[in-house]
C-alpha positions as CSV (number, residue, x, y, z in Angstrom):
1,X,46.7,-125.9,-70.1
2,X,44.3,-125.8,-67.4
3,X,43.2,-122.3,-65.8
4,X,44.4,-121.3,-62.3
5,X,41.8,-121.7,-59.9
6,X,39.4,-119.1,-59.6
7,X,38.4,-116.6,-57.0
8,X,34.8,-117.1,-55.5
9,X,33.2,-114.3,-57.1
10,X,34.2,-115.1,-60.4
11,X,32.9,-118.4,-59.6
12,X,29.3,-117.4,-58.6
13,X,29.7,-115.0,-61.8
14,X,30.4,-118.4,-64.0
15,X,27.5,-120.4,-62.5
16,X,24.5,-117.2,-62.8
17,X,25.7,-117.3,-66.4
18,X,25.2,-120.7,-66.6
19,X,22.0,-120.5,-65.2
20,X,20.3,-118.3,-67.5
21,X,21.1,-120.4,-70.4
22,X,19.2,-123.3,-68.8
23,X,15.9,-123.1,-70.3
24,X,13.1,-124.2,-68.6
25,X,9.5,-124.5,-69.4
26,X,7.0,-122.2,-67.8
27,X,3.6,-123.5,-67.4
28,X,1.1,-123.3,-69.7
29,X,-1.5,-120.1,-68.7
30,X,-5.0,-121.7,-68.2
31,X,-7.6,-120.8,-69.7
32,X,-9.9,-118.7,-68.4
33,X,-13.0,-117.3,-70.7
34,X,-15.9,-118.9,-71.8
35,X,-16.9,-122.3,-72.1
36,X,-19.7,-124.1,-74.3
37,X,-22.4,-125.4,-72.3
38,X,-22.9,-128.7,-74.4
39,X,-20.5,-130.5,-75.8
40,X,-20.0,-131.4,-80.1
41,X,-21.7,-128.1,-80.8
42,X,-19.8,-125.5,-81.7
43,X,-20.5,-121.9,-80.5
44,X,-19.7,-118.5,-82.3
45,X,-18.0,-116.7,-79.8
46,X,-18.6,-112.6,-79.5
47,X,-16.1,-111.4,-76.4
48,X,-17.8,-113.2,-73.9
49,X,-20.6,-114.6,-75.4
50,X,-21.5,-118.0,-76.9
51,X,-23.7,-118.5,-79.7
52,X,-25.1,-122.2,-80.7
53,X,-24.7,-123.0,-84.4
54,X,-27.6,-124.5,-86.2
55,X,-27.2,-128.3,-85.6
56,X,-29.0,-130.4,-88.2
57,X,-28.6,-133.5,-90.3
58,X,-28.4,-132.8,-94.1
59,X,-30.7,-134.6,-96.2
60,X,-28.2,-136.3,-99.3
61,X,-29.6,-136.3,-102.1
62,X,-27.9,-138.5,-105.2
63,X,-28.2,-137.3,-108.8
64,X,-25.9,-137.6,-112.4
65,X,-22.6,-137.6,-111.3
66,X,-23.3,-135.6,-108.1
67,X,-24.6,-135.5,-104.5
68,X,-26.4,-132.5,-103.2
69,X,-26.6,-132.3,-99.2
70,X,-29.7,-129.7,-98.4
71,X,-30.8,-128.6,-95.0
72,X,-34.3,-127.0,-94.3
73,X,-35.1,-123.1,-94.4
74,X,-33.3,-120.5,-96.2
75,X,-31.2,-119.5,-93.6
76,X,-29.9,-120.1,-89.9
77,X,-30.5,-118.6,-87.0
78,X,-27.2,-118.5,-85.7
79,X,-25.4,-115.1,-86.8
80,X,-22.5,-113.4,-87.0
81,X,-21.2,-110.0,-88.2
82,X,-17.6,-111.2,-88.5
83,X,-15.8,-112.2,-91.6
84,X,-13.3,-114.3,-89.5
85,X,-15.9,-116.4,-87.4
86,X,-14.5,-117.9,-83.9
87,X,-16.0,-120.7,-82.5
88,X,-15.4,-122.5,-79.3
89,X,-16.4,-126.8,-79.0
90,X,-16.2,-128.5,-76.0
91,X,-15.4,-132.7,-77.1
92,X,-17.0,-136.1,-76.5
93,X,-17.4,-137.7,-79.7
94,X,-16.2,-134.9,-82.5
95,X,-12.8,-134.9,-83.6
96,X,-12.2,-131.0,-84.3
97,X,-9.3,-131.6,-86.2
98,X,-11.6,-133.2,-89.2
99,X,-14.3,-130.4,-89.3
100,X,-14.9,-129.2,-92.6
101,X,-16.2,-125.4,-93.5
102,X,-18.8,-124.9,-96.7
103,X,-20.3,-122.5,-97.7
104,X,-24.2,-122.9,-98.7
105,X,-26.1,-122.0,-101.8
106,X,-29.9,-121.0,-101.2
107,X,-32.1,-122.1,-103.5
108,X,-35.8,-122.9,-103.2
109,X,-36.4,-121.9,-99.8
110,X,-33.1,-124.4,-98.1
111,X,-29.3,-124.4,-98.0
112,X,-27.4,-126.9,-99.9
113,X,-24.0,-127.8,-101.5
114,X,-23.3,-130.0,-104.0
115,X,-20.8,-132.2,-105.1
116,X,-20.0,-133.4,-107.9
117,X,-17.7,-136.3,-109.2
118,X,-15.4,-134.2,-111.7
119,X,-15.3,-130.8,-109.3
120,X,-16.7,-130.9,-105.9
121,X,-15.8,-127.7,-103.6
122,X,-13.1,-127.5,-101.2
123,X,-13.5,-126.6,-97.5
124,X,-12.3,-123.5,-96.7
125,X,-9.6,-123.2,-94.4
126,X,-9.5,-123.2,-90.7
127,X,-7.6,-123.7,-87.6
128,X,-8.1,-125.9,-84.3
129,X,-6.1,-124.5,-81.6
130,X,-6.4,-126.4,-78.0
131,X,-7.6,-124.4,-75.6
132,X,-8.2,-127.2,-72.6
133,X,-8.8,-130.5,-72.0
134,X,-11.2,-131.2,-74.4
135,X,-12.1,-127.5,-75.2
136,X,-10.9,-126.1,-78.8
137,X,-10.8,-122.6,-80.7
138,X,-11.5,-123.4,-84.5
139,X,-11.4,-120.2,-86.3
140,X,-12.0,-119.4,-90.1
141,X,-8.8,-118.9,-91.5
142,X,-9.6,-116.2,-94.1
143,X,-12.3,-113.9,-94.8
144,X,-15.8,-115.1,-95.9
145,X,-18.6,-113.3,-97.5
146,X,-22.2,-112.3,-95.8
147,X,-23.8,-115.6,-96.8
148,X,-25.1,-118.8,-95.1
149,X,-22.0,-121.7,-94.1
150,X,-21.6,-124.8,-92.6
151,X,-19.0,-126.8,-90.1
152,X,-19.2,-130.5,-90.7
153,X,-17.4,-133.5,-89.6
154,X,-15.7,-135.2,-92.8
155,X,-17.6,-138.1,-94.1
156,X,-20.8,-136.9,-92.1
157,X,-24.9,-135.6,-92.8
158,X,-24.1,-133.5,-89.2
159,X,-23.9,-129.9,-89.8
160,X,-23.3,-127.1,-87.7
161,X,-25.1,-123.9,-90.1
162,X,-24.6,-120.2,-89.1
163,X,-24.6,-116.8,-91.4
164,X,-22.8,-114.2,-91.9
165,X,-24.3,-111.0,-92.5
């Protein structure tokens, strides 16, 4: 059976009702903070301040049953007190979604990390989160010890080396 009609107000009350349950989407807030100044480097971010991470090319090294990637000096330049690193990477040619995270052994005066056929180490985990066009937050996604690390590309000698102290 079909209602009787219905009186104006109840009317406008039936459509605002049906109006809130429409959902519709807000626009995304634009970013607003800081920016890297070069692009496929990634900067440690402090507040507002960018850091540049070490960028090198590790030297590979094959032995028995493992490869050893080594970069020069016993430590980088590029610091950070936090355990949870940010860092911010504006894009041209680096996919952030396949950067990898190591940490680095020092031994004889250089960084390395090796890999060997039967147990190689993992990356540790991180998170890419789009900032912008073209602009991304990777972020460490647990806590690492003071020590030296590295953000690579997978299945590249380009590092990006920092420490944490």
């Amino acid at each position: 059976m079909l209602p009787k009609i219905l009186s104006h107000g109840h009317l406008l009350s039936v459509f605002l009702l049906g109006l809130t349950s429409i959902s519709v989407p807000l626009p995304a807030q634009k970013y607003t903070g800081p920016v890297p100044p070069i692009a496929d480097v990634p900067f440690l971010q402090h507040a507002d301040n960018l850091i540049p991470t070490e960028s090198a090319l590790a030297k590979q090294i094959e032995g028995r049953g493992e490869t050893v990637y080594v970069i020069d000096g016993p430590s980088s330049k590029a610091r950070t007190p936090l355990a949870e690193p940010i860092f911010l990477i504006r894009t041209e040619r680096i996919v952030p979604e396949k950067l990898e995270l190591y940490r680095l052994e020092v031994k004889n005066g250089r960084r390395e990390v090796v890999f060997k056929k039967k147990k190689s180490p993992r990356p540790i985990r991180i998170s890419v989160i789009r900032l912008d066009d073209r602009l991304y937050k990777v972020e460490a996604s647990e806590y690492l010890e003071n020590g030296e690390y590295a953000l690579t590309p997978a299945e590249s000698n380009q590092v990006f080396c920092f420490q944490i102290y």
